[in-house]
DSSP file (Angstrom, degrees, kcal/mol; ACC not computed):
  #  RESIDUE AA STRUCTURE BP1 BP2  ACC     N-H-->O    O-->H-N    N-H-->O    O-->H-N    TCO  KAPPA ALPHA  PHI   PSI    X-CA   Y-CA   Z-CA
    1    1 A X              0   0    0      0, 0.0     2,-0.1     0, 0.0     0, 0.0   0.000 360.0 360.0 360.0  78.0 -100.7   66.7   17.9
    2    2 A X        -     0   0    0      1,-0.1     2,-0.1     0, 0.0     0, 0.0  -0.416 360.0-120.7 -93.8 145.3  -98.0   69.2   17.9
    3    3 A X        -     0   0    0     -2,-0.1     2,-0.8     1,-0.0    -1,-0.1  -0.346  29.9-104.8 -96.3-171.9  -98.1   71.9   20.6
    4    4 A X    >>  -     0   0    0      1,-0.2     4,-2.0    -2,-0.1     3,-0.6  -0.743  23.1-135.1-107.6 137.2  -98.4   75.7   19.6
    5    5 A X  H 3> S+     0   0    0     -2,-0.8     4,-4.0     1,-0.3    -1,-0.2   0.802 100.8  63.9 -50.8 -30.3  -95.0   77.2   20.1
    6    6 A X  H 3> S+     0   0    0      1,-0.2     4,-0.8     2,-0.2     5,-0.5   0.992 105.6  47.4 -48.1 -62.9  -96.7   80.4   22.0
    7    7 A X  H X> S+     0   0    0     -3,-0.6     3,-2.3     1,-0.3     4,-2.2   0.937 113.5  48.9 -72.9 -35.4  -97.8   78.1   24.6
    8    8 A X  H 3X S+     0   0    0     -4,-2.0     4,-2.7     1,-0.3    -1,-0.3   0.928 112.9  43.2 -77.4 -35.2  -94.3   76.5   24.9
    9    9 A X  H 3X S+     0   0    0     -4,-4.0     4,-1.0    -5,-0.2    -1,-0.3   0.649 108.7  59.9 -58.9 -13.9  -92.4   79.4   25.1
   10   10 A X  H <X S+     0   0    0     -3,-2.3     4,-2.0    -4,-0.8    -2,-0.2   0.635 113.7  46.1 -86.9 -25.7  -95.2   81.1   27.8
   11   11 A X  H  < S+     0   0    0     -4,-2.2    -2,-0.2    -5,-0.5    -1,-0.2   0.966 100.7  57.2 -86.5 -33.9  -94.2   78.1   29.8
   12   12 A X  H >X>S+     0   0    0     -4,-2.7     4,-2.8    -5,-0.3     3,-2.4   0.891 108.2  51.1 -64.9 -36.4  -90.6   78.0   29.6
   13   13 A X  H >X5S+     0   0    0     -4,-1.0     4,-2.5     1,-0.3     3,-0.8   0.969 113.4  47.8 -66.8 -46.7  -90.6   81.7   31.1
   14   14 A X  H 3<5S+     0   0    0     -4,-2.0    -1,-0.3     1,-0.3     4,-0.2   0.068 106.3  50.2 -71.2  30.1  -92.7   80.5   33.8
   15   15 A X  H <>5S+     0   0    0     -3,-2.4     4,-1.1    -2,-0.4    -1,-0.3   0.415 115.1  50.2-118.9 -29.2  -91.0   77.6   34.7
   16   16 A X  H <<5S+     0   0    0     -4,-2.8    -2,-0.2    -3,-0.8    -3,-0.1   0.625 110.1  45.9 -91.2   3.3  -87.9   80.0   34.8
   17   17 A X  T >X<S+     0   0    0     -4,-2.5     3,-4.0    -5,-0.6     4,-0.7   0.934 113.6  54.8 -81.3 -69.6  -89.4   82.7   37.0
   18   18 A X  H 3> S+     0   0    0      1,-0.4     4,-1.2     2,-0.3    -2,-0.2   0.346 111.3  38.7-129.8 -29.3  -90.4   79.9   38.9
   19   19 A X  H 3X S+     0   0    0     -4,-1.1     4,-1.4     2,-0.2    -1,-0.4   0.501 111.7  60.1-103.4 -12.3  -86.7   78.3   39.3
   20   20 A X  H <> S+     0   0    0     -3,-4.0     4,-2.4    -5,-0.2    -2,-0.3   0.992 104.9  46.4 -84.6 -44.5  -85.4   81.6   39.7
   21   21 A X  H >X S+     0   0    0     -4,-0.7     3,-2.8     1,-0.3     4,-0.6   0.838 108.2  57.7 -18.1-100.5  -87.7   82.3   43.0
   22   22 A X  H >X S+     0   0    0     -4,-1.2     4,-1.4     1,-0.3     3,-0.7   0.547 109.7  42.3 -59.0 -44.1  -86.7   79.1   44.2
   23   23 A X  H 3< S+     0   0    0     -4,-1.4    -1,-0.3     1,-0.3    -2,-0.2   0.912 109.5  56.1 -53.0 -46.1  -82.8   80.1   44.1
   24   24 A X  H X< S+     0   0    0     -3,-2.8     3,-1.1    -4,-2.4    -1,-0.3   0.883 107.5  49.5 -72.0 -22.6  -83.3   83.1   45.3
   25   25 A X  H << S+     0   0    0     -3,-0.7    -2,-0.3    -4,-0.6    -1,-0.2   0.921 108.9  54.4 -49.8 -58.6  -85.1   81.4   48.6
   26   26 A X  T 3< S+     0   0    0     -4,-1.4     2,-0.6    -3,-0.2    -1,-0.2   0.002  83.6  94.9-106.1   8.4  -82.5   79.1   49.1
   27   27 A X    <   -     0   0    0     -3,-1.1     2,-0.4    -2,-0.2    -4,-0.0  -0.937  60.4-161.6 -97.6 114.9  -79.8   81.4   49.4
   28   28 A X        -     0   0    0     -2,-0.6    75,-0.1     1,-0.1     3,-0.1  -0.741  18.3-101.9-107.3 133.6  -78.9   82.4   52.9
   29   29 A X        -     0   0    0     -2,-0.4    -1,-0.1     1,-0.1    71,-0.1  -0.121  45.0 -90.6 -23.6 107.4  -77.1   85.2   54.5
   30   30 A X        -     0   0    0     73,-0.1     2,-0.2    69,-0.1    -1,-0.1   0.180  55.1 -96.0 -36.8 170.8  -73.7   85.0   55.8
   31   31 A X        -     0   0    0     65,-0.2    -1,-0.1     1,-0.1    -3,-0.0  -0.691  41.4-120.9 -89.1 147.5  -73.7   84.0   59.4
   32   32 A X        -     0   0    0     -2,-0.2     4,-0.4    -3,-0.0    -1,-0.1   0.144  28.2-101.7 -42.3 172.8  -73.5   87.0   61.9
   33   33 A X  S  > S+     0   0    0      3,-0.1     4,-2.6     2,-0.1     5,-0.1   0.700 121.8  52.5 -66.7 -29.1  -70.7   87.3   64.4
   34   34 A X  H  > S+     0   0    0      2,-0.2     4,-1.8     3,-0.2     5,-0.3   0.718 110.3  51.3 -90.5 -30.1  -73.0   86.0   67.4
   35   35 A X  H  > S+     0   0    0      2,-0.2     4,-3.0     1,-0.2     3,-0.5   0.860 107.9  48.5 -68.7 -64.1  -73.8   83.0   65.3
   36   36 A X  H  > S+     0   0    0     -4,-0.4     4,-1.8     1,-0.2    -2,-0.2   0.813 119.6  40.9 -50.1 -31.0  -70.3   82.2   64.6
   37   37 A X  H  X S+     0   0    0     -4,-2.6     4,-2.1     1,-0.2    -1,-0.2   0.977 109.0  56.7 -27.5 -65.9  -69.5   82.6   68.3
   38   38 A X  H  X S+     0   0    0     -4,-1.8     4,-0.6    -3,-0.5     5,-0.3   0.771 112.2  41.8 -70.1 -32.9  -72.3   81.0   69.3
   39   39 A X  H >X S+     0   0    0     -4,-3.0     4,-4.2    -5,-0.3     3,-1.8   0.970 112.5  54.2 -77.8 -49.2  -71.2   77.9   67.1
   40   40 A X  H 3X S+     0   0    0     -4,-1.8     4,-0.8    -5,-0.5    -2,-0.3   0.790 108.4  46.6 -55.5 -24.7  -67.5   78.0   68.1
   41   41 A X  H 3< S+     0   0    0     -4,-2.1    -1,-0.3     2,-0.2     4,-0.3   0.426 115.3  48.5-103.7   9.3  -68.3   78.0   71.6
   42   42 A X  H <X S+     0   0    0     -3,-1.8     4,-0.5    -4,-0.6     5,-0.5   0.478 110.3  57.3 -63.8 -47.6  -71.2   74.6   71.0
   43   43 A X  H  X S+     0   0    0     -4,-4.2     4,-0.7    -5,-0.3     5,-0.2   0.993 116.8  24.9 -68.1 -54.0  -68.7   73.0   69.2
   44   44 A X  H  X S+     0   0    0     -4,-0.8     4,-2.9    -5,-0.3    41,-0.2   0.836 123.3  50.4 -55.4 -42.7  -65.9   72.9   71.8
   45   45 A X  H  > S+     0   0    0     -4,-0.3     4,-0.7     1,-0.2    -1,-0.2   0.543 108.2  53.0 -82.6   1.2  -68.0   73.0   74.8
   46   46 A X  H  X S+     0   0    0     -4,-0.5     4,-1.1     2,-0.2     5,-0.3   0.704 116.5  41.9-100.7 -33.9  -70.2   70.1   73.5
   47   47 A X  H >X>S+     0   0    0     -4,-0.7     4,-1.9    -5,-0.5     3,-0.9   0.921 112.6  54.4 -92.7 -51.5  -66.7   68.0   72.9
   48   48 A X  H 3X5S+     0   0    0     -4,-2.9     4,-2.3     1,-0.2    34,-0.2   0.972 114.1  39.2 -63.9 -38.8  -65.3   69.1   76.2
   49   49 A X  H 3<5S+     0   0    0     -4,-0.7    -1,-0.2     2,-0.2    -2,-0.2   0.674 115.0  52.1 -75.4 -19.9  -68.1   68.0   78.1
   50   50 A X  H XX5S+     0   0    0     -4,-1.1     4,-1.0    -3,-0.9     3,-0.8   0.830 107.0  52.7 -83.6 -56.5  -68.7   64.8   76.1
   51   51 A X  H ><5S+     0   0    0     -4,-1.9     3,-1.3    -5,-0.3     5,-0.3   0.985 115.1  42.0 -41.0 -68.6  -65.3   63.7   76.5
   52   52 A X  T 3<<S+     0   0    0     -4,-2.3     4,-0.4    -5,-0.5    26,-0.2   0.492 108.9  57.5 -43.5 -10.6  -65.6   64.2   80.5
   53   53 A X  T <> S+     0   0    0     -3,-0.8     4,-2.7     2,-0.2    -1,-0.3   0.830 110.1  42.2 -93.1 -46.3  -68.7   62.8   80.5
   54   54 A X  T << S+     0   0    0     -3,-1.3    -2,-0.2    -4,-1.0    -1,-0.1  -0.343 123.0  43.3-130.8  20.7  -67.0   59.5   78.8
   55   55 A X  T  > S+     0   0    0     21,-0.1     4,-1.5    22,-0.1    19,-0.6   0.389 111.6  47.0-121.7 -59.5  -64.0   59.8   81.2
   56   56 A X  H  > S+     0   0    0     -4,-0.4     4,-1.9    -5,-0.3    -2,-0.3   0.901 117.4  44.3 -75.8 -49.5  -65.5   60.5   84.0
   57   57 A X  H  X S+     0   0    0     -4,-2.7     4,-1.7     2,-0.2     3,-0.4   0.966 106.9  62.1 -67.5 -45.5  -68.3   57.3   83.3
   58   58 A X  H  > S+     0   0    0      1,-0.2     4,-2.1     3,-0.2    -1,-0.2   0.895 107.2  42.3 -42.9 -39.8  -65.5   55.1   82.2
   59   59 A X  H  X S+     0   0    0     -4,-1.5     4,-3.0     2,-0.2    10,-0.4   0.881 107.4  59.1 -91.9 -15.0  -64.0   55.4   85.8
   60   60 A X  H  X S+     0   0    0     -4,-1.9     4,-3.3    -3,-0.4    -1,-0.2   0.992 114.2  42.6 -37.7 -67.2  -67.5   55.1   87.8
   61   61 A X  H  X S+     0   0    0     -4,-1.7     4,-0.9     1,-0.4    -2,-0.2   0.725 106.7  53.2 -90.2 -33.7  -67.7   52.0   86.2
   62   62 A X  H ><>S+     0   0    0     -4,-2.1     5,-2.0    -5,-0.3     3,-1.0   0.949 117.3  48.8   7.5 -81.8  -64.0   50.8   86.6
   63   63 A X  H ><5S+     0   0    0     -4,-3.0     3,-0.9     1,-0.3    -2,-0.3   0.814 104.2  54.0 -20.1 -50.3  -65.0   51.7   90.3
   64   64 A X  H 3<5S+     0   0    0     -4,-3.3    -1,-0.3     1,-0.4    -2,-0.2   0.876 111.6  46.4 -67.5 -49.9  -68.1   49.9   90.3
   65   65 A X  T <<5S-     0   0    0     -3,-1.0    -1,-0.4    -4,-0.9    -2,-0.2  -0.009 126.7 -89.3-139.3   0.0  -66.2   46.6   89.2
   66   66 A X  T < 5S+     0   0    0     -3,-0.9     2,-0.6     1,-0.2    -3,-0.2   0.323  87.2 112.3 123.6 -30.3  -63.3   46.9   91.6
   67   67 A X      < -     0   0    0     -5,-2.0     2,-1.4    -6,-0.1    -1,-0.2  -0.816  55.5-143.2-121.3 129.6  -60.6   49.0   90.0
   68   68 A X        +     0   0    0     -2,-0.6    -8,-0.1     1,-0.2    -9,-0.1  -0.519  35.8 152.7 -99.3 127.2  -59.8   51.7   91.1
   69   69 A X    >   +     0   0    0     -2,-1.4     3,-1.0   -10,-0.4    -1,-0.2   0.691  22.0 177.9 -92.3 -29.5  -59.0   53.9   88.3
   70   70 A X  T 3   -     0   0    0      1,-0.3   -14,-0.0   -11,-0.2    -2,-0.0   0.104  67.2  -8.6 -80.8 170.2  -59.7   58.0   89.1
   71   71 A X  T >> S+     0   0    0    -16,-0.1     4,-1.8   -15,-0.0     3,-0.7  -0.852 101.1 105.4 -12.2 -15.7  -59.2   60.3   87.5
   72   72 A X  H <> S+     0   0    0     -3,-1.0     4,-1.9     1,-0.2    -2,-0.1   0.718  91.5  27.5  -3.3 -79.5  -57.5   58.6   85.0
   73   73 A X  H 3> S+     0   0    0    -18,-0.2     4,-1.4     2,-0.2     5,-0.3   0.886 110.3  68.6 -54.4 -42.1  -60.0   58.5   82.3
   74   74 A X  H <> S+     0   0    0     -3,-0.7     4,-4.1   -19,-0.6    -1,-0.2   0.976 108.5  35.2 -52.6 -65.6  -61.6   61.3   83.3
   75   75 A X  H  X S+     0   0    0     -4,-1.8     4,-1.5     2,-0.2    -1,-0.2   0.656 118.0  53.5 -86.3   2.5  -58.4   63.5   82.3
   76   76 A X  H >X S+     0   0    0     -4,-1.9     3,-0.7    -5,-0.3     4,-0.6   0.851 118.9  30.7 -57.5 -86.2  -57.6   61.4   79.3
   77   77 A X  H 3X S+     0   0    0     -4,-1.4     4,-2.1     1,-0.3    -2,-0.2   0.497 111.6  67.2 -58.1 -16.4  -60.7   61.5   77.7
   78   78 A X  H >X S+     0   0    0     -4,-4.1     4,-1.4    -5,-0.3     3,-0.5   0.997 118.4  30.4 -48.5 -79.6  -61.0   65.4   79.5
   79   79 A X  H <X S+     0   0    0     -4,-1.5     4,-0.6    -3,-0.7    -2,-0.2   0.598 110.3  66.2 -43.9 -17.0  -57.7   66.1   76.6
   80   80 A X  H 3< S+     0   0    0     -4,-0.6    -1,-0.2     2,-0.2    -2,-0.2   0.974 114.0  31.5 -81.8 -54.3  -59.3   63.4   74.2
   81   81 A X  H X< S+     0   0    0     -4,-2.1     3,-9.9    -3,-0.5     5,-0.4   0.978 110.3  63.3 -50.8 -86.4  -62.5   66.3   73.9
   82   82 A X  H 3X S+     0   0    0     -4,-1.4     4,-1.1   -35,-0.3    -1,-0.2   0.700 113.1  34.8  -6.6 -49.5  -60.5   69.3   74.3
   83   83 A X  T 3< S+     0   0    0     -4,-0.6     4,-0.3     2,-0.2    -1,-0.3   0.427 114.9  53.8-100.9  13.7  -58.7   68.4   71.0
   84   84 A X  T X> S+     0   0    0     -3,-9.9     3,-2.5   -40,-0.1     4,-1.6   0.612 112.5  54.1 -87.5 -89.0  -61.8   66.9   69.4
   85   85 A X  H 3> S+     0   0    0      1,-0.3     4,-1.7     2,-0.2    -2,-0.2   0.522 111.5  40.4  34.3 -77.4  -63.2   70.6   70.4
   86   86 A X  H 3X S+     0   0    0     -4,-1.1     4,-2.0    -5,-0.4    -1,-0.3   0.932 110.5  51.7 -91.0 -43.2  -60.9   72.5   68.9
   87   87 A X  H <> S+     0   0    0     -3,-2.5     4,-1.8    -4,-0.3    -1,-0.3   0.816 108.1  52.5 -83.4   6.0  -60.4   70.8   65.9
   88   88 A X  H  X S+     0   0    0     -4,-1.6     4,-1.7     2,-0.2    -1,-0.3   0.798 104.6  61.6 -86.2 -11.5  -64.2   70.8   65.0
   89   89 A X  H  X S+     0   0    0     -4,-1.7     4,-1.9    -5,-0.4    -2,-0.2   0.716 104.5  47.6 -66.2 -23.8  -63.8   74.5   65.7
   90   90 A X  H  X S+     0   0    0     -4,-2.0     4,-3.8     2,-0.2     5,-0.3   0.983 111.9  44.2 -88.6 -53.1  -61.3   74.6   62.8
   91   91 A X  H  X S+     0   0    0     -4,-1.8     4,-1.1     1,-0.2    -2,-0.2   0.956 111.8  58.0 -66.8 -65.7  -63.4   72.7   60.2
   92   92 A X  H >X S+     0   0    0     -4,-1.7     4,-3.0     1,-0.3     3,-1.1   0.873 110.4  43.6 -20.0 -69.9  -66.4   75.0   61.5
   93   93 A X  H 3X S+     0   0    0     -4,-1.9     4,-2.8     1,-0.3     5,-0.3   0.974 113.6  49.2 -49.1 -51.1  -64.4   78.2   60.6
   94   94 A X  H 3< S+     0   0    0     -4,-3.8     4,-0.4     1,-0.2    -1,-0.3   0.698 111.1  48.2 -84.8  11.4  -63.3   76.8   57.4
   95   95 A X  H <X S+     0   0    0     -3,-1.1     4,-2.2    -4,-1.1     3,-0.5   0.958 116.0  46.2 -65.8 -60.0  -67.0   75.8   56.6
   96   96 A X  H  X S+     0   0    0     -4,-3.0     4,-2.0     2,-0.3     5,-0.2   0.762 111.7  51.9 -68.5 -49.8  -67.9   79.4   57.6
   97   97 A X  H  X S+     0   0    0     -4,-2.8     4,-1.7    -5,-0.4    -1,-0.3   0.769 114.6  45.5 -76.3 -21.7  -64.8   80.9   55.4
   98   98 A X  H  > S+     0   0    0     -3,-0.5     4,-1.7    -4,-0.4    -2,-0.3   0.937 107.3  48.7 -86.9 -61.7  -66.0   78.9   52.4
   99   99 A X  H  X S+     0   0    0     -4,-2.2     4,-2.7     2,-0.2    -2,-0.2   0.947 115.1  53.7 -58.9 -50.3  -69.7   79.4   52.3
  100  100 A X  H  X S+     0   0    0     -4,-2.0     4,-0.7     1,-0.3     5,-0.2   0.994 110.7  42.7 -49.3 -62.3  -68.6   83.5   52.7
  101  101 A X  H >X S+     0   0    0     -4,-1.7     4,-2.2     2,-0.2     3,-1.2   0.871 112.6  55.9 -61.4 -25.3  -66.3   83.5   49.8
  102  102 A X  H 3X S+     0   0    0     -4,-1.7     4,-1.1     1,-0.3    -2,-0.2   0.991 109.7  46.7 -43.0 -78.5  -69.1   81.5   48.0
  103  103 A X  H 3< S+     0   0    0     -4,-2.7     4,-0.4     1,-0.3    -1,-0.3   0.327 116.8  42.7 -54.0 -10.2  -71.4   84.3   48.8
  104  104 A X  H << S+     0   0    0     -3,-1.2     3,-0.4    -4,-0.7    -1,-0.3   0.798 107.6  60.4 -99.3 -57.1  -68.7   87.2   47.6
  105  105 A X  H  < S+     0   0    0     -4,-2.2    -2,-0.2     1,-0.2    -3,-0.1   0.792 100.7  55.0 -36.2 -51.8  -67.9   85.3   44.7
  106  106 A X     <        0   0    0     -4,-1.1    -1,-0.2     1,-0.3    -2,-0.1   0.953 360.0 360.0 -52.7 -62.6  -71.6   85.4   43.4
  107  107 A X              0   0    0     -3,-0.4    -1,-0.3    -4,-0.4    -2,-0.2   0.394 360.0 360.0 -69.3 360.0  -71.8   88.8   43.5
């Protein structure tokens, strides 16, 4: 039960229209400028605030319990963020700088 080569060949082109669509769907657009802001200032302000948060609760509860700790934690873990922050802002860029040259490269 052999198949007939017409059909196999009718099927390979439509399975490779059919994979080429999907690539071209799944290729996205460099990021804007307002995205890439927008991410560089999430990434930092999401770490500064998370660190402070986790500074600032560390000494509550230090408090709570007797010892009095402030600000202590508060402005370690304030610096802890700050340089988490910044360096997820560098891996960010060079995510951002890699996926661009990707996207030059192609073309």
């Amino acid at each position: 039960m052999a198949q007939d080569p017409g059909e196999l060949r009718e099927l390979g082109k439509k399975l490779d229209e059919a994979q080429k669509r999907q690539v071209e769907r799944s290729t996205r657009p460099p990021p804007s400028q307002m995205g890439i802001a927008g991410r560089f200032a999430t990434e930092l302000v999401a770490a500064v605030v998370m660190g402070g948060g986790m500074g600032w609760g560390i000494d509550w509860l230090f408090g709570h319990f007797g010892f009095h700790t402030r600000p202590v934690f508060l402005v370690v873990f304030f610096f802890l963020g700050a340089g988490a922050g910044i360096l997820n802002v560098k891996r960010a860029a060079d995510e951002i700088n890699a996926q661009i040259a990707a996207g030059q490269n192609k073309e």
